[in-house]
Every structure is written in C-alpha cells, then in structure tokens.
TIRO-2110 file (N, C-alpha, C; in Angstrom, 1 decimal):
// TIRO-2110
45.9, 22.7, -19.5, N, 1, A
45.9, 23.7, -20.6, CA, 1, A
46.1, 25.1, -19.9, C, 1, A
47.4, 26.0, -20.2, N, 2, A
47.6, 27.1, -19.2, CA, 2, A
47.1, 28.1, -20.1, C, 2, A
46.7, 28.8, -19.8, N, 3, A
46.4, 30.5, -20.1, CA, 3, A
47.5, 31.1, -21.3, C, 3, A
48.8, 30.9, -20.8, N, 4, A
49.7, 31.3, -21.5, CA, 4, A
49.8, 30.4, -22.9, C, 4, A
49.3, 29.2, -22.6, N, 5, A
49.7, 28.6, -23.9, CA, 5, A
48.7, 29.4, -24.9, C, 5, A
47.4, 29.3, -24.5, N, 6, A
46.4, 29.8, -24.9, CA, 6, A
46.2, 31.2, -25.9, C, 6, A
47.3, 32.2, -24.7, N, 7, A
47.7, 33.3, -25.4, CA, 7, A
48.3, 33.6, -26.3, C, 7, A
49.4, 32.6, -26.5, N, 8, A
50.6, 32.2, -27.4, CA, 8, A
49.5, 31.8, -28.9, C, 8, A
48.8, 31.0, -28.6, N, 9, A
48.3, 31.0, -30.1, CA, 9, A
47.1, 32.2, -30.4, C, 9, A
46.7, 32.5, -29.7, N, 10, A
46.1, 34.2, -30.0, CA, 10, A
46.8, 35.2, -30.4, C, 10, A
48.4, 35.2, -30.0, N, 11, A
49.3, 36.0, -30.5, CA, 11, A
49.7, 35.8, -31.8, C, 11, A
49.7, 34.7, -32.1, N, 12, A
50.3, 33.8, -33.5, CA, 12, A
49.1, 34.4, -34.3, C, 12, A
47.7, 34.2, -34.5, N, 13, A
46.7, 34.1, -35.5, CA, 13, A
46.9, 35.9, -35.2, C, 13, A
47.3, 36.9, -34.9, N, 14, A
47.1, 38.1, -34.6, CA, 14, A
48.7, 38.2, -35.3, C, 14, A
49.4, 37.5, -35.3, N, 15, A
50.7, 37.7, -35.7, CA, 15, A
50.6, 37.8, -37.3, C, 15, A
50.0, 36.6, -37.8, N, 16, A
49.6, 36.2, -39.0, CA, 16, A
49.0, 36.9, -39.8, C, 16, A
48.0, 37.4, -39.3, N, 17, A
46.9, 38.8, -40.0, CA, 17, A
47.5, 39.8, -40.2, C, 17, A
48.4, 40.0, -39.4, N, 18, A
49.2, 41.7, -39.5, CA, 18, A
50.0, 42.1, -40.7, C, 18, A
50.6, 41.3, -41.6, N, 19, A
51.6, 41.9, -42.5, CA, 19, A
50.9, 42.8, -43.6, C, 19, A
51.0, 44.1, -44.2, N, 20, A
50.5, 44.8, -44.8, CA, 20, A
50.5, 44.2, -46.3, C, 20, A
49.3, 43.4, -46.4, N, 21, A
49.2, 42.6, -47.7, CA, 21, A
47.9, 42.8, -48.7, C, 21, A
47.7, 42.4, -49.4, N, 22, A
46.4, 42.6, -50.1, CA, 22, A
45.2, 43.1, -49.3, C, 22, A
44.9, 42.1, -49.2, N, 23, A
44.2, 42.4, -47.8, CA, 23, A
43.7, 43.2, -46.6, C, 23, A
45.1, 43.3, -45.7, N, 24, A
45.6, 44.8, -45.1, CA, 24, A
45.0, 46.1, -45.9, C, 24, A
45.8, 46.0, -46.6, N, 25, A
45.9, 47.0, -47.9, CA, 25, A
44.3, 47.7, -48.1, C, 25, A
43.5, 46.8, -48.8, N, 26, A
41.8, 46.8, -48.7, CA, 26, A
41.0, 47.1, -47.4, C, 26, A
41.1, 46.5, -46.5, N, 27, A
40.5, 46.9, -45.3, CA, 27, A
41.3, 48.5, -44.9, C, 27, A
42.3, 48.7, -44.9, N, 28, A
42.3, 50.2, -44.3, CA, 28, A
41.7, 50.8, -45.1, C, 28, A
41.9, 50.6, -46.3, N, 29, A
41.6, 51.8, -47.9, CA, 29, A
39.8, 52.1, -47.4, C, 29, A
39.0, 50.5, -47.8, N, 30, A
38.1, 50.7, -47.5, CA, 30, A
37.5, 51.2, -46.2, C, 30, A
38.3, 51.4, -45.3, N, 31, A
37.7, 52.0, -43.8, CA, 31, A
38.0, 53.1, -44.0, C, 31, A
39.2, 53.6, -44.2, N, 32, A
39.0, 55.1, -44.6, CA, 32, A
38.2, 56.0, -45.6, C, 32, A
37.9, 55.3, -46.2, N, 33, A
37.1, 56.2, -47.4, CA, 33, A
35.3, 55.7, -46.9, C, 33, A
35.1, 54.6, -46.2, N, 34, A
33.9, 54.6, -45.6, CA, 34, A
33.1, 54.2, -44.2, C, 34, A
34.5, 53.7, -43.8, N, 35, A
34.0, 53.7, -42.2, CA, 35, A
34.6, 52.4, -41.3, C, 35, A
33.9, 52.4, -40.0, N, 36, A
34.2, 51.1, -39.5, CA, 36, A
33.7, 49.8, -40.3, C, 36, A
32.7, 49.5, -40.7, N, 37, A
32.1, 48.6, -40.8, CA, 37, A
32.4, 48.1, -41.9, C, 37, A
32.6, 49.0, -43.2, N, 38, A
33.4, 48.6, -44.2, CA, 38, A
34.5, 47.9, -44.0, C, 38, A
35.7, 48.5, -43.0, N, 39, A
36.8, 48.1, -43.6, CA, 39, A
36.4, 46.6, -42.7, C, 39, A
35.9, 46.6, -41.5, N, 40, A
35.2, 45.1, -41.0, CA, 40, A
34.8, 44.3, -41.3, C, 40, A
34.1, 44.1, -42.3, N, 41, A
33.4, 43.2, -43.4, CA, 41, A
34.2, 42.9, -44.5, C, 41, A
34.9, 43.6, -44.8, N, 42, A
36.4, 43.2, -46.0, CA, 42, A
37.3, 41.8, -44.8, C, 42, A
37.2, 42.4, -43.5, N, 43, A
38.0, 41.3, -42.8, CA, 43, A
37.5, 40.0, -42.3, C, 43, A
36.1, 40.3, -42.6, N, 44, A
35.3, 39.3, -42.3, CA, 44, A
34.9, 38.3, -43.6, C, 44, A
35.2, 38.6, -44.5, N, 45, A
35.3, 37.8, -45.5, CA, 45, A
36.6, 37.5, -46.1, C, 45, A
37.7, 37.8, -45.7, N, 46, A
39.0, 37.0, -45.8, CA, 46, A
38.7, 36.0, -44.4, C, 46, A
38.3, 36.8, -43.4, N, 47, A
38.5, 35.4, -42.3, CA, 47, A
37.5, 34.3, -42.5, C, 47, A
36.4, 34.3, -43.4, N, 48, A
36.0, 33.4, -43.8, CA, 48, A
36.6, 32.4, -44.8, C, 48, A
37.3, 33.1, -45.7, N, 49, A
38.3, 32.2, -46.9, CA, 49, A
39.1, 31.6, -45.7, C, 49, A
39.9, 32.0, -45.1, N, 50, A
40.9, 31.9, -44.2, CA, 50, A
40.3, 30.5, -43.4, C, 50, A
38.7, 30.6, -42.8, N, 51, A
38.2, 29.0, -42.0, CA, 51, A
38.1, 28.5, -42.5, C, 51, A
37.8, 28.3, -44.2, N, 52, A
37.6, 27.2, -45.3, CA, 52, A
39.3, 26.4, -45.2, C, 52, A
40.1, 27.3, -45.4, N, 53, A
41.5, 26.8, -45.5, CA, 53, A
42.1, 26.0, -44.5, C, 53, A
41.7, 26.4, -43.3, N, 54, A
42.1, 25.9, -41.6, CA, 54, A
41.4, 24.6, -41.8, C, 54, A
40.2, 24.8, -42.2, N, 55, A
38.7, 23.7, -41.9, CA, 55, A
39.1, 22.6, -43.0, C, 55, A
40.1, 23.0, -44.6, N, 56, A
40.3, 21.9, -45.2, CA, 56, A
41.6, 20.8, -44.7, C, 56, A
42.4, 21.9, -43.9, N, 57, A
44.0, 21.6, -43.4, CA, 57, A
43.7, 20.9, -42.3, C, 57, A
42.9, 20.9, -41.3, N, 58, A
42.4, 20.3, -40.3, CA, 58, A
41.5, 18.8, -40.7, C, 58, A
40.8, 18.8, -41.1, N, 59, A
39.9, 17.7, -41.6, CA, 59, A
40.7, 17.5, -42.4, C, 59, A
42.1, 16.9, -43.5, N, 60, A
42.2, 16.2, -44.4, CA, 60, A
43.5, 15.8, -44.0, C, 60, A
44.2, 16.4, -42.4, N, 61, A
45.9, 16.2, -42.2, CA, 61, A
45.8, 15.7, -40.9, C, 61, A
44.5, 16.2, -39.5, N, 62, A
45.1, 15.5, -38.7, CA, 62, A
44.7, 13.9, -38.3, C, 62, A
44.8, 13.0, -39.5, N, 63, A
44.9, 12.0, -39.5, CA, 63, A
46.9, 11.2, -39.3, C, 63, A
46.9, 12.4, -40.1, N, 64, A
48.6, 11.7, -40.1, CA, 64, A
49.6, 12.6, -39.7, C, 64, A
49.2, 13.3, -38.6, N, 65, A
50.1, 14.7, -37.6, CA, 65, A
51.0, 13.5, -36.9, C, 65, A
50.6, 12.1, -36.5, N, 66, A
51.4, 11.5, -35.7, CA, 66, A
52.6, 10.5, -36.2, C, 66, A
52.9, 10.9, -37.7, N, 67, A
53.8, 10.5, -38.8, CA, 67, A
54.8, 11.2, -38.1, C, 67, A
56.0, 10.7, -37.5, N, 68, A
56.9, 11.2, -37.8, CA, 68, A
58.0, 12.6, -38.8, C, 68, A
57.6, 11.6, -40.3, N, 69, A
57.9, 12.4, -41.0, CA, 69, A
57.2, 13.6, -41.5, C, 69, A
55.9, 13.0, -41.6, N, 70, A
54.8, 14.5, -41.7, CA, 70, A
55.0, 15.7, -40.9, C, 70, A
55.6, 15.5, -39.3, N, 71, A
55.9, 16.8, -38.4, CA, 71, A
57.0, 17.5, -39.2, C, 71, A
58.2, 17.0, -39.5, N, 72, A
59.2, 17.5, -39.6, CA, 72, A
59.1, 17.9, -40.9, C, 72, A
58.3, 17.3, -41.8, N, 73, A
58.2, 18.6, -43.3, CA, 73, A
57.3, 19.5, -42.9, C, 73, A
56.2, 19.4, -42.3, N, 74, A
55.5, 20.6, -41.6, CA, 74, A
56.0, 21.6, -41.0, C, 74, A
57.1, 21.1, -40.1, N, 75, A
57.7, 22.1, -39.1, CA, 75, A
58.9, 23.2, -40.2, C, 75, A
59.3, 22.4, -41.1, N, 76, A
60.6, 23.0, -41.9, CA, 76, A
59.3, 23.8, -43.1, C, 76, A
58.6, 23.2, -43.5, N, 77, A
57.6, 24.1, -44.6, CA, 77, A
57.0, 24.8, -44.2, C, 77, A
56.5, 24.8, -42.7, N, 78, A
55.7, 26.5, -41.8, CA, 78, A
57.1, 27.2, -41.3, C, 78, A
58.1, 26.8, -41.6, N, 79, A
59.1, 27.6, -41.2, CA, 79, A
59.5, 28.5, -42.5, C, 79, A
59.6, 27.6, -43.6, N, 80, A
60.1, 28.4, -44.4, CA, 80, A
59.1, 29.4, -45.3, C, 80, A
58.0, 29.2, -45.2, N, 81, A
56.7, 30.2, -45.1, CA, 81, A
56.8, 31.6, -44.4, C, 81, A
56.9, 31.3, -43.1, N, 82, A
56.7, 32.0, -42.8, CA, 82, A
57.9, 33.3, -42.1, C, 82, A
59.4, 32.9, -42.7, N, 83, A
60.4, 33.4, -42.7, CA, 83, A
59.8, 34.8, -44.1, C, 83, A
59.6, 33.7, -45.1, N, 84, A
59.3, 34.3, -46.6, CA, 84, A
58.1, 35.3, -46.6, C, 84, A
57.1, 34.7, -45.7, N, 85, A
55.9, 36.1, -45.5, CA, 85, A
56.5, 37.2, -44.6, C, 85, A
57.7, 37.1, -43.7, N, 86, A
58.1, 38.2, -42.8, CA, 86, A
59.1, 38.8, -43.5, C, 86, A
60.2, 38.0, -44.4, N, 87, A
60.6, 39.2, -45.4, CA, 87, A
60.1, 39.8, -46.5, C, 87, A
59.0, 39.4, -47.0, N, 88, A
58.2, 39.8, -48.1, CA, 88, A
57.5, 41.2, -47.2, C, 88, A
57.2, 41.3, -46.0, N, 89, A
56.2, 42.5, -45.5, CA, 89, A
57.1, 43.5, -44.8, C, 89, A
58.5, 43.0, -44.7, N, 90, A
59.7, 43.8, -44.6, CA, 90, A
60.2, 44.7, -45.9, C, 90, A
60.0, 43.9, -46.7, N, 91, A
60.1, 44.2, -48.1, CA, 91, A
59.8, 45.0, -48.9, C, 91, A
58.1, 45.0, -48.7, N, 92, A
57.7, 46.1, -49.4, CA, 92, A
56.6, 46.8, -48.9, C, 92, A
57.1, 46.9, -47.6, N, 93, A
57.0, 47.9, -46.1, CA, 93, A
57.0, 49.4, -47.2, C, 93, A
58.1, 49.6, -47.5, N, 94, A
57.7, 51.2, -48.4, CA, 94, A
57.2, 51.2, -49.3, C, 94, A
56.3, 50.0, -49.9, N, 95, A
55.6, 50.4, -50.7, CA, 95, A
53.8, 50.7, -50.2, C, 95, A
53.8, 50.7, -49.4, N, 96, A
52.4, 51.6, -48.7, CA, 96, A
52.0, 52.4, -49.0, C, 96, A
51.3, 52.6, -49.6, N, 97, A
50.1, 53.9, -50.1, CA, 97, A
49.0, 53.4, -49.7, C, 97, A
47.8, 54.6, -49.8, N, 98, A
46.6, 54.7, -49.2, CA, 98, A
46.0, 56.1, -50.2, C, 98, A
44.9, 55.8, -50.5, N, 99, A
44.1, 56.6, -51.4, CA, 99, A
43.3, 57.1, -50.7, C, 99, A
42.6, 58.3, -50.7, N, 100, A
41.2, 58.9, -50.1, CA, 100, A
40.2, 58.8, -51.0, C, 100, A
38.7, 58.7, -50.5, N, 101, A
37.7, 59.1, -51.2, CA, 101, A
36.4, 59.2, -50.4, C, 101, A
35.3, 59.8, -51.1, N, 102, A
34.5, 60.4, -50.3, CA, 102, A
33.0, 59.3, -50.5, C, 102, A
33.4, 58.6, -51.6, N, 103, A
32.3, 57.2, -52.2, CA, 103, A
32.2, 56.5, -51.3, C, 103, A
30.5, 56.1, -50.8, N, 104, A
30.9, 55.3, -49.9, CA, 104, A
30.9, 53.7, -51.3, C, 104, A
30.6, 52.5, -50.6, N, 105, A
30.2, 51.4, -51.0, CA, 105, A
29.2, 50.5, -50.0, C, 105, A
29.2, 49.7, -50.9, N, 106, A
28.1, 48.4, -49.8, CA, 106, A
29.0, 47.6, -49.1, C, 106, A
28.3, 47.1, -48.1, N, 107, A
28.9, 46.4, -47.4, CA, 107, A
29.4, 45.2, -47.9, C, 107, A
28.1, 45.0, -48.4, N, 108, A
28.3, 43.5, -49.1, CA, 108, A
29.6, 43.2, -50.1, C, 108, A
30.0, 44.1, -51.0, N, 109, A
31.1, 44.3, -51.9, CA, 109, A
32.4, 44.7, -51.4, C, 109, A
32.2, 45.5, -50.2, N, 110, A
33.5, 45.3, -49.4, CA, 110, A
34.1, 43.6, -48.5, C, 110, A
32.5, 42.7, -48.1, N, 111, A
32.6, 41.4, -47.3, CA, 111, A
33.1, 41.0, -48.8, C, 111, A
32.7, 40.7, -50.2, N, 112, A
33.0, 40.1, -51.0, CA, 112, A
34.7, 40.1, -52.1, C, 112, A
35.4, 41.5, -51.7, N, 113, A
36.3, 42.0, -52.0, CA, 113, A
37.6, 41.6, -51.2, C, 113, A
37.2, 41.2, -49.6, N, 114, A
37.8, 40.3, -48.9, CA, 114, A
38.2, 38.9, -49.0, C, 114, A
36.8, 38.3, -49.0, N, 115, A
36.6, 37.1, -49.6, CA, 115, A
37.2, 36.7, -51.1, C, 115, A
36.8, 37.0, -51.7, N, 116, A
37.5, 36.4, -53.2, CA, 116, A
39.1, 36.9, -52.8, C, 116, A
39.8, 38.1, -52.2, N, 117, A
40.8, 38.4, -52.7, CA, 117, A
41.8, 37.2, -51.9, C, 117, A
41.2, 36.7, -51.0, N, 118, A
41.7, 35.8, -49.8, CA, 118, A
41.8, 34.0, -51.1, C, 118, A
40.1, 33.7, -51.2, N, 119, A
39.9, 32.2, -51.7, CA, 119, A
40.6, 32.2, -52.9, C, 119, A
40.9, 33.8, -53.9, N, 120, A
41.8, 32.8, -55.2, CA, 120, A
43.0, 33.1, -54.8, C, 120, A
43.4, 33.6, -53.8, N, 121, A
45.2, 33.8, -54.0, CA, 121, A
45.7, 32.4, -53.8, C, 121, A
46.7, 32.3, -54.8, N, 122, A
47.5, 30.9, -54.9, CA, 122, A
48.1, 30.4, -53.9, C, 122, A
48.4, 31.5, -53.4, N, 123, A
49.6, 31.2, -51.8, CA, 123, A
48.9, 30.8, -50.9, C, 123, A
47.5, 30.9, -50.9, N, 124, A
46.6, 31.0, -49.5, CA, 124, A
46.6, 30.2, -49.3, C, 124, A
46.3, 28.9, -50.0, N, 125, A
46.6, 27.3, -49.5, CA, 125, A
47.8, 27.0, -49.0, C, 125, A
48.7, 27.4, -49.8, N, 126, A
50.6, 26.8, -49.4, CA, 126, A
50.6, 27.4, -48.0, C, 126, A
50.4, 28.7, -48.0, N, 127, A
50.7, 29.6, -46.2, CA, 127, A
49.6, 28.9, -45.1, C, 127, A
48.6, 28.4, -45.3, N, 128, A
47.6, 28.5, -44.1, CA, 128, A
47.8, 26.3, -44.2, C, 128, A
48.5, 25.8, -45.4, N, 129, A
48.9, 24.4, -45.3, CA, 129, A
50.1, 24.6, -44.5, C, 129, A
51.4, 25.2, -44.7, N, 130, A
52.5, 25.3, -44.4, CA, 130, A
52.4, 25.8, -42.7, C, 130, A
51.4, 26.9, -42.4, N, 131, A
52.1, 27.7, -41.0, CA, 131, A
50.9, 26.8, -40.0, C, 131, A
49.9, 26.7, -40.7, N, 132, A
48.7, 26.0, -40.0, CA, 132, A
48.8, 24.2, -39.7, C, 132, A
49.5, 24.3, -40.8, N, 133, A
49.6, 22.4, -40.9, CA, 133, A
51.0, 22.5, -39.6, C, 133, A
51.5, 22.8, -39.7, N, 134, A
52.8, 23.1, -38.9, CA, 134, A
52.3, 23.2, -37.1, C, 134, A
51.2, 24.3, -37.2, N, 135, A
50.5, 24.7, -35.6, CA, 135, A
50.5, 23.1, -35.7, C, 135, A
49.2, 22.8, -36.1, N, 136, A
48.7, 21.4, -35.9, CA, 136, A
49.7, 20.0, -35.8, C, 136, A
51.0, 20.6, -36.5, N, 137, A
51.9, 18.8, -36.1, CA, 137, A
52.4, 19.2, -34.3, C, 137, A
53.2, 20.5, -33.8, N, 138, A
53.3, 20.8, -32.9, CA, 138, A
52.3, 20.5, -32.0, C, 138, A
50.6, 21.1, -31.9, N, 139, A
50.0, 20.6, -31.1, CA, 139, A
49.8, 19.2, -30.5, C, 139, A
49.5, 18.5, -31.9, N, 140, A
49.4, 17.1, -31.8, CA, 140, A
50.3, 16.1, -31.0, C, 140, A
51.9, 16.7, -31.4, N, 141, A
52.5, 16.0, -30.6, CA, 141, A
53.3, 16.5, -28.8, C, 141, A
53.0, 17.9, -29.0, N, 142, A
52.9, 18.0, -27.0, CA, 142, A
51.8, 18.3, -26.9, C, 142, A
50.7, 17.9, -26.9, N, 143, A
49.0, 18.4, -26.2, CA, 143, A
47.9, 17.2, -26.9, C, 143, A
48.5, 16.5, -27.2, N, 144, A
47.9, 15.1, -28.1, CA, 144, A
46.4, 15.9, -29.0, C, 144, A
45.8, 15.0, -29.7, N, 145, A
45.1, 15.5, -30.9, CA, 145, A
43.9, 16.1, -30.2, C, 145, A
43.2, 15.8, -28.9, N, 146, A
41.8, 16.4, -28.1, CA, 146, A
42.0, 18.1, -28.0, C, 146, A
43.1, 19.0, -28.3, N, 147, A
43.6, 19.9, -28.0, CA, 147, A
43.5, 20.9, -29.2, C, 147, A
43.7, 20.1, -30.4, N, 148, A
43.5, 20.9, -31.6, CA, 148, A
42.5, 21.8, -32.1, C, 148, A
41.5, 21.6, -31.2, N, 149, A
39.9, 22.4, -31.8, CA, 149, A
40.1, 23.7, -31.4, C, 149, A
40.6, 23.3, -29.6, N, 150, A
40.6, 24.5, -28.8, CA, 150, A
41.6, 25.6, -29.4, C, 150, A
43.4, 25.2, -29.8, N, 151, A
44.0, 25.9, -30.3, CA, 151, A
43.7, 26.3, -31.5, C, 151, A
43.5, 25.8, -32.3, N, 152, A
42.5, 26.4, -33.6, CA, 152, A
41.5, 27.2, -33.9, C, 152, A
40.9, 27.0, -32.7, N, 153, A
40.0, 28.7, -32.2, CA, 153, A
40.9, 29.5, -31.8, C, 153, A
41.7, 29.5, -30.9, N, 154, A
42.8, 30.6, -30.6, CA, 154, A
42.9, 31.7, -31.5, C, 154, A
43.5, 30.8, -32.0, N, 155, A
44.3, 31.2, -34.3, CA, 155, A
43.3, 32.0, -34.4, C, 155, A
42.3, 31.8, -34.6, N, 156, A
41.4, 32.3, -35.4, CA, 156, A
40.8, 33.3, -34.8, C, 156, A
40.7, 33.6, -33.6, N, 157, A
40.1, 34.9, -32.5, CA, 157, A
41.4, 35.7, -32.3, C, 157, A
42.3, 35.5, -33.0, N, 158, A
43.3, 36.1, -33.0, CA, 158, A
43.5, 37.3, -34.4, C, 158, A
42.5, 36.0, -35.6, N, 159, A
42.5, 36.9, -37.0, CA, 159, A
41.5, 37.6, -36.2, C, 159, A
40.1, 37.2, -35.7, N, 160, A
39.0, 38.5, -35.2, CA, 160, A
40.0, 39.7, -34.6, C, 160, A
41.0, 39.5, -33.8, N, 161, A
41.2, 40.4, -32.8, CA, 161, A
41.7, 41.8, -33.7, C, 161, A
42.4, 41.1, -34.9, N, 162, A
43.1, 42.5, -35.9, CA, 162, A
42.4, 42.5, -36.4, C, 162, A
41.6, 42.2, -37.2, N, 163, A
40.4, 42.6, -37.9, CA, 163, A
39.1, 43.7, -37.5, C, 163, A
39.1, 43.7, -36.1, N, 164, A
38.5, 45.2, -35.3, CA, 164, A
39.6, 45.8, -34.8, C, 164, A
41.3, 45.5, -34.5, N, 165, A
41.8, 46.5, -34.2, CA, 165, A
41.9, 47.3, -35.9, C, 165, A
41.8, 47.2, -36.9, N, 166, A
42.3, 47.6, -38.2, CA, 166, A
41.1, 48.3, -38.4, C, 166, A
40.1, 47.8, -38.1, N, 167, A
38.9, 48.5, -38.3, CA, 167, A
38.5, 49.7, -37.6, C, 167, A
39.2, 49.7, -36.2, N, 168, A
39.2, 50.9, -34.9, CA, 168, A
40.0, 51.7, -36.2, C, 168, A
41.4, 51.5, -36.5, N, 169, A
42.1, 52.1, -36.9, CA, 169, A
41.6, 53.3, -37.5, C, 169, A
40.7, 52.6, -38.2, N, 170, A
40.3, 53.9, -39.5, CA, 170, A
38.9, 54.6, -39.1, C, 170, A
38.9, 54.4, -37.9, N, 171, A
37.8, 55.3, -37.4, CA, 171, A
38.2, 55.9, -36.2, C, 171, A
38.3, 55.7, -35.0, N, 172, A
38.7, 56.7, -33.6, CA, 172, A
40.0, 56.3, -33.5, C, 172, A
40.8, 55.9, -34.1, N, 173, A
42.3, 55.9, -34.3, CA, 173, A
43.1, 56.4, -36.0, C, 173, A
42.3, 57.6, -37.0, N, 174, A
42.6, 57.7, -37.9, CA, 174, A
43.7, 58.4, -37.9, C, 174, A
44.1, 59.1, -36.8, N, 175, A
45.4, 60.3, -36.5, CA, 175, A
47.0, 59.3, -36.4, C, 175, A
46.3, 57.9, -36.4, N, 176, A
47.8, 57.0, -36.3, CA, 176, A
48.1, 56.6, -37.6, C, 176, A
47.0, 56.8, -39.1, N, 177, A
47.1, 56.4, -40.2, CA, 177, A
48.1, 57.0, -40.9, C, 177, A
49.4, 56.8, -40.8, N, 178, A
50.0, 57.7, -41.4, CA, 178, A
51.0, 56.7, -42.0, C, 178, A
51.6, 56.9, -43.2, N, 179, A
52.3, 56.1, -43.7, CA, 179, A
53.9, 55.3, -43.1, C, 179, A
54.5, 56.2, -42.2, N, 180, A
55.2, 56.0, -41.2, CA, 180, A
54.8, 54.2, -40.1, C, 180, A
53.9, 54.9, -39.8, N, 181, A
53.0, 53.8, -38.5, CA, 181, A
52.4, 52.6, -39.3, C, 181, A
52.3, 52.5, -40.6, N, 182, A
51.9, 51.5, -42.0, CA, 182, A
53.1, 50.5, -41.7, C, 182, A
53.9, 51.5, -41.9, N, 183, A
55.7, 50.7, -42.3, CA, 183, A
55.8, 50.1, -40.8, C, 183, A
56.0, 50.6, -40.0, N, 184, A
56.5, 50.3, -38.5, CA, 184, A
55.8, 48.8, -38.4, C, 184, A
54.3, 49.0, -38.5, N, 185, A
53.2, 47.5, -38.3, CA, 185, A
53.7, 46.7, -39.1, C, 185, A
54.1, 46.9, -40.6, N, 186, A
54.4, 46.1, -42.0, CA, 186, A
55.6, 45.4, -41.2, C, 186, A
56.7, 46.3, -40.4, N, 187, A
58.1, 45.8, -40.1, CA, 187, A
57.8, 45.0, -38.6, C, 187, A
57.5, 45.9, -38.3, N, 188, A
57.1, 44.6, -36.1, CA, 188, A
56.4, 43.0, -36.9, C, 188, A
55.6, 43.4, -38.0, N, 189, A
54.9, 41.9, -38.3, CA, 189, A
55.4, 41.0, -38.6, C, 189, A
56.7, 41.5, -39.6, N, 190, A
57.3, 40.8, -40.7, CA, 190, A
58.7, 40.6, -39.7, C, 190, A
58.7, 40.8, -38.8, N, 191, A
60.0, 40.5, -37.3, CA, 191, A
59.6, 39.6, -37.0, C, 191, A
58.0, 39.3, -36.5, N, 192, A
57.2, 38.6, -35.2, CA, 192, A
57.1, 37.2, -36.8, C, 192, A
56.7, 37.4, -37.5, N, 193, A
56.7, 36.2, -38.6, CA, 193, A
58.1, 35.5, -38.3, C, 193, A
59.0, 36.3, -38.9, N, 194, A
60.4, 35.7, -38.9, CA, 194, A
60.9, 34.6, -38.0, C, 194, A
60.3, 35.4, -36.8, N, 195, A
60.4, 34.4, -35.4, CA, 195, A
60.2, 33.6, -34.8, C, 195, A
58.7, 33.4, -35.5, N, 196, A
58.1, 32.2, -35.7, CA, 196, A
58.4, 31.2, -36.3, C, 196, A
59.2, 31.7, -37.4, N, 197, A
59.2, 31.1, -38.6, CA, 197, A
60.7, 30.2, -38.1, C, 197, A
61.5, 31.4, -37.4, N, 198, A
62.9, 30.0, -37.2, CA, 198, A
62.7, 29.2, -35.8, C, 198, A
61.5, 29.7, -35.1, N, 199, A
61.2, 28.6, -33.9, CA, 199, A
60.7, 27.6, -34.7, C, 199, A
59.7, 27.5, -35.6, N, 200, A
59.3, 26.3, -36.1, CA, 200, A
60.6, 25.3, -37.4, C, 200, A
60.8, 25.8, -38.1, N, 201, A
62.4, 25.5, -38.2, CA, 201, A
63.3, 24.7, -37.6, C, 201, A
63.7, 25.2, -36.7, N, 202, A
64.6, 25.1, -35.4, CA, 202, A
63.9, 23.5, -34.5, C, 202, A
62.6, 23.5, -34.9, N, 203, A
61.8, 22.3, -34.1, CA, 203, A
62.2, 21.5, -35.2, C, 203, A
62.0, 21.7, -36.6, N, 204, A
62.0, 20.6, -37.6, CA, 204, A
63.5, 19.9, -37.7, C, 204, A
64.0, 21.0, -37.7, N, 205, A
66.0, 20.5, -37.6, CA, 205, A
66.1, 19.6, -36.6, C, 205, A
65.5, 20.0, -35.5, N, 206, A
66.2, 19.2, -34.1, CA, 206, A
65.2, 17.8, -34.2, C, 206, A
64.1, 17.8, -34.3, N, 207, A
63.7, 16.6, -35.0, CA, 207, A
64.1, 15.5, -36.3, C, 207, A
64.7, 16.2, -37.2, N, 208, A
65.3, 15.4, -38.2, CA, 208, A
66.5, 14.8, -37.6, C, 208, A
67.3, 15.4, -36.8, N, 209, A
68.5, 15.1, -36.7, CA, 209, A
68.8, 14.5, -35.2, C, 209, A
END
C-alpha cells in the first residue's frame, strides 16, 4: 500500500467537496457572517450525511464489487456523475454570490443546516452511489476487498481536509473571499471532477469491450 496511492484518494474526497454547491455556498456565507466554527460545523454536518451515504454504499454493495458486470456500470455511472458535477460547477461558477451580516447564530443550527441540506438532497444518494460505488469496484478489484476501509478513510479525511480549509477561508484567509477566487475554485473543481470522471469512464469502456 504506497503513500501515493493513499494520497490519490485524499485528493479525490478533497476533489469531491470542492465544487461551489449548496453546501459550499452555506459554509462560507455562514463563516463569514460568524466565524470559524460556524462555517465548520455546517461542514461537519454534511460530512456526517455524507458517512451515512459511504456507510450505506459500503455495507449494502461490497458484496457484489467482484461482479463483473457491477464494476463496469459503476465505473461508466461514477463517470457520468461526475463529468455532470464538474460541468454543473463550471456552470454556474458565475453564479456566486455571498451576503454579509453582523447576526451571529448557534452552532448547533449551522451543524443542522449542513446536515439536512446534505441527507434530503435527491442527488446525494445517486453521486456518493455512483462516484463512491465506483471508488469501491476499482479498489476491490486492484487492492482486493481488505483495502476498502483504509481507502474509504482516505475519501473522507479528504472531505475533513476542505472542510477546515473553507473554514480558515473565512477567517485568517478572508482577503482571498472575493468573488473572482469563488469562480477560479468553482472552475479548478469542476476540471479536477471532469477528470476523474473520464478516467473512471475510460476504465468502464475498456472493461466492457
């Protein structure tokens, strides 16, 4: 198990968090108008929705990652996911706004504003089935199934890692908040998806055929 692999899926779960989406959107808003810890706990309760989703994709699929057919709809449906999340954040990259205000809130309603906005979104299952079920047919079949726990932490210390850089952001990094530097992150994310999205693709094709 090399280092680099290791980093590779820490870059993925860091890749994944990044596109300027509901979410995004809430954690800066709320950091800015009340601090670090706000906009921290907004991310701490999507990355909670987020382990429920991993934790039901994991316990209910890797029974049958060594299906043949199961890899290659996985690999073509986290492909086409996550082509569609990197042009969607390319997309509406200019539509970024950010509000000020001087209110603070509770922490607790900011952890909760994360959380629900993460557990009802419709897509949250299809994206974290599609890009996550996808990680998991790929590991399973070059690192056999003993390997999955480990990279599955990766992923997910990867959502931690943006979740305090987004939170620095709006506190000893507020002079980068500028609508410009929104777009640029919205656009590098929505690249780094894309890319993902036709390497996993590109595995499913060359498997089918």
């Amino acid at each position: 198990m090399s280092m680099s692999i290791l980093a590779g899926y820490i870059i993925l779960g860091f890749t994944l968090a990044a596109p300027i989406g509901p979410v995004n959107s809430a954690r800066l808003d709320k950091g800015i108008k009340n601090g670090f810890w706000h906009a921290w706990v907004v991310g701490v309760g999507s990355m909670i929705a987020d382990g429920i989703f991993m934790l039901l994709v994991y316990l209910g699929m890797v029974q049958f990652l060594g299906i043949p057919f199961i890899q290659i709809f996985l690999w073509l449906f986290g492909g086409f996911i996550l082509i569609y999340s990197g042009l969607e954040s390319i997309k509406n990259a200019n539509t970024i706004n950010l509000t000020y205000s001087r209110q603070k809130e509770s922490l607790f309603k900011c952890f909760a504003t994360g959380f629900i906005m993460s557990i009802t979104s419709p897509l949250s299952i299809l994206f974290w089935l599609g890009i996550y079920g996808s990680v998991l047919a790929k590991t399973a079949q070059t690192n056999g199934t003993e390997s999955l726990l480990i990279y599955s932490s990766m992923i997910f210390l990867g959502l931690t890692f943006w979740d305090i850089f987004v939170a620095a952001l709006t506190t000893g990094f507020r002079k980068l908040l500028s609508i410009k530097s929104l777009i640029a992150i919205s656009i590098i994310s929505g690249v780094s998806l894309i890319g993902f999205g036709m390497y996993f693709s590109f595995q499913g094709i060359n498997a089918l055929f």
